[in-house]
N, C-alpha and C positions, 0 to 999 in steps of 0.2 A: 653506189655512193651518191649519186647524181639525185636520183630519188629521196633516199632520208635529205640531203642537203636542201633540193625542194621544200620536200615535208617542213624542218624545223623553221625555215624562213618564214613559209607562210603562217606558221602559228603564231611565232614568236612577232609578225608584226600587226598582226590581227589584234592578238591581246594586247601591243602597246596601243592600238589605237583607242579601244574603248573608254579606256582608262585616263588620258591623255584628254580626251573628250570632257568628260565627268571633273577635269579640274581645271580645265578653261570657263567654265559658268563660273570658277572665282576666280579668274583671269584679272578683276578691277581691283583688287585687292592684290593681285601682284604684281613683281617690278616687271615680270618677262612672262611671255606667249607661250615659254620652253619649256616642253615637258622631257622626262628618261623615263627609259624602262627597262626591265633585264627580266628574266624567269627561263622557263623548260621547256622539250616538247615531248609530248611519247602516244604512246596511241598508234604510229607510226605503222600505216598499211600500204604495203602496194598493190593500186588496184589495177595496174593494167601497162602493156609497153609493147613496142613494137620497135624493131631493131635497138637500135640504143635510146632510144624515147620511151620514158615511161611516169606517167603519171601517179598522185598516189594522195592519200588525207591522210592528216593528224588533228592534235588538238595542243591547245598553248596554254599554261597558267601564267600570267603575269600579273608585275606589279608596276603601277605606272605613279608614278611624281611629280609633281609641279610645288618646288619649295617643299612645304610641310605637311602638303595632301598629298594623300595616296589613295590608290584603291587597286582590289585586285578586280584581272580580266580574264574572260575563259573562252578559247577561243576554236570552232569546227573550221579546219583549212581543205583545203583540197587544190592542187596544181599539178603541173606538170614541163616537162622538159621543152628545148624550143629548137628548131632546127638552126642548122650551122649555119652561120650567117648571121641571122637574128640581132635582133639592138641587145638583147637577154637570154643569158642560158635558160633561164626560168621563168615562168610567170606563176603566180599563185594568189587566189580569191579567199577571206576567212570573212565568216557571221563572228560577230564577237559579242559578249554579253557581261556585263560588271557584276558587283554584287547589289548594286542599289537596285539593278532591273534595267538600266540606261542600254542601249544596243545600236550595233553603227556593222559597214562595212569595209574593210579593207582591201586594195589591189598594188602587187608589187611585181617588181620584176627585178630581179637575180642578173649577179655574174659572179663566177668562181673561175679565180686566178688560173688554175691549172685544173687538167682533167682529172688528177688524182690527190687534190687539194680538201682539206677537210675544213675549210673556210666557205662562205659569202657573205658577199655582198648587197643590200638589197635598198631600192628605192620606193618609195610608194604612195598612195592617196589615202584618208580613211575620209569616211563619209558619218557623220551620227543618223542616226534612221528613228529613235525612239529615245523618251526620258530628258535627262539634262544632255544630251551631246546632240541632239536632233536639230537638225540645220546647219552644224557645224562642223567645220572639216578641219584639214591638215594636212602637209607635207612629212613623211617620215623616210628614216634614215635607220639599217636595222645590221649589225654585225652578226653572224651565225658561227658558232663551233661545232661541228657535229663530231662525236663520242663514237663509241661502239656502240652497233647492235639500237640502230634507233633511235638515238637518244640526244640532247646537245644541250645546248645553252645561249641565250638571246641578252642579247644589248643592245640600245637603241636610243634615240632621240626623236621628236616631233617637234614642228613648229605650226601655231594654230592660224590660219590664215583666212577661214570665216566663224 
C-alpha cells in the first residue's frame, strides 16, 4: 500500500503542476495566482524495495484551472518510501508535459496518517523547464485516495510564486 500511495502522489502532483504553469502567463488577467487540479494515476509499477521500503513509477493525467483556463497534464513520476523518522513518509520526482508542449518539474514529499491508511498527504515545488511555464514556479498542496489494485484519484491546489 505504501508504494501505490507513493506512486499516485507523485503523478497526481507532477501533472497539477505543468498545468498550473500554462495558466499563470494569464496570471494578469486574473483576480488570483491560484490554480486546482484533480485527475488519475495508473501505469503503477513497483520497481524495487528492500524491507519495507520500496520505490516504484507511475504516470498522472491531469487537468489543471485557473478560473476559466484549463489544460491537461501527463505526467512520468517515479519515488520512493523514506525511513522512520524522516520529515516524509515519501518523497517523489515527476517530468510533466501539457498539451501545448510547455514542460516543468515537480518534487514532493508525503505523509499518510496511518500505516494502513488509503490517504496522503503531499506538499511540493514545481519548476517550468520549457514553453509558457519556463521560469516559473509554485508551491502546491496535493490530496491522494488510492483505490484498488493501483489506481487512485488526485486533488490539489498551487499557488504561483515566480
Amino acid at each position: 500500500m505504501k508504494l501505490y500511495s507513493a506512486i499516485a502522489a507523485g503523478a497526481a502532483l507532477a501533472l497539477a503542476s505543468g498545468a498550473l504553469a500554462e495558466a499563470h502567463e494569464e496570471e494578469a488577467a486574473m483576480p488570483s495566482p491560484h490554480y486546482e487540479f484533480a485527475g488519475t494515476m495508473q501505469d503503477v509499477e513497483v520497481v524495487g524495495g528492500i524491507g519495507d521500503a520500496y520505490a516504484a513509477s507511475w504516470t498522472e493525467t491531469l487537468t489543471i484551472g485557473q478560473g476559466e483556463l484549463s489544460t491537461e497534464v501527463t505526467s512520468k513520476c517515479a519515488g520512493m518510501d523514506q525511513p522512520d523518522g524522516s520529515l516524509f513518509d515519501r518523497h517523489f520526482t515527476c517530468s510533466q508535459e501539457s498539451t501545448s508542449g510547455a514542460t516543468g518539474v515537480v518534487l514532493f514529499g508525503c505523509n499518510v496518517p496511518e500505516e494502513t491508511s488509503s490517504v496522503m498527504s503531499c506538499y511540493g515545488y514545481f519548476e517550468g523547464k520549457s514553453g509558457d511555464v519556463e521560469g516559473h514556479a509554485a508551491l502546491e498542496t496535493a490530496f491522494y485516495t488510492f483505490g484498488s489494485e493501483g489506481t487512485g484519484t488526485i486533488v490539489g491546489s498551487g499557488q504561483w510564486i515566480k
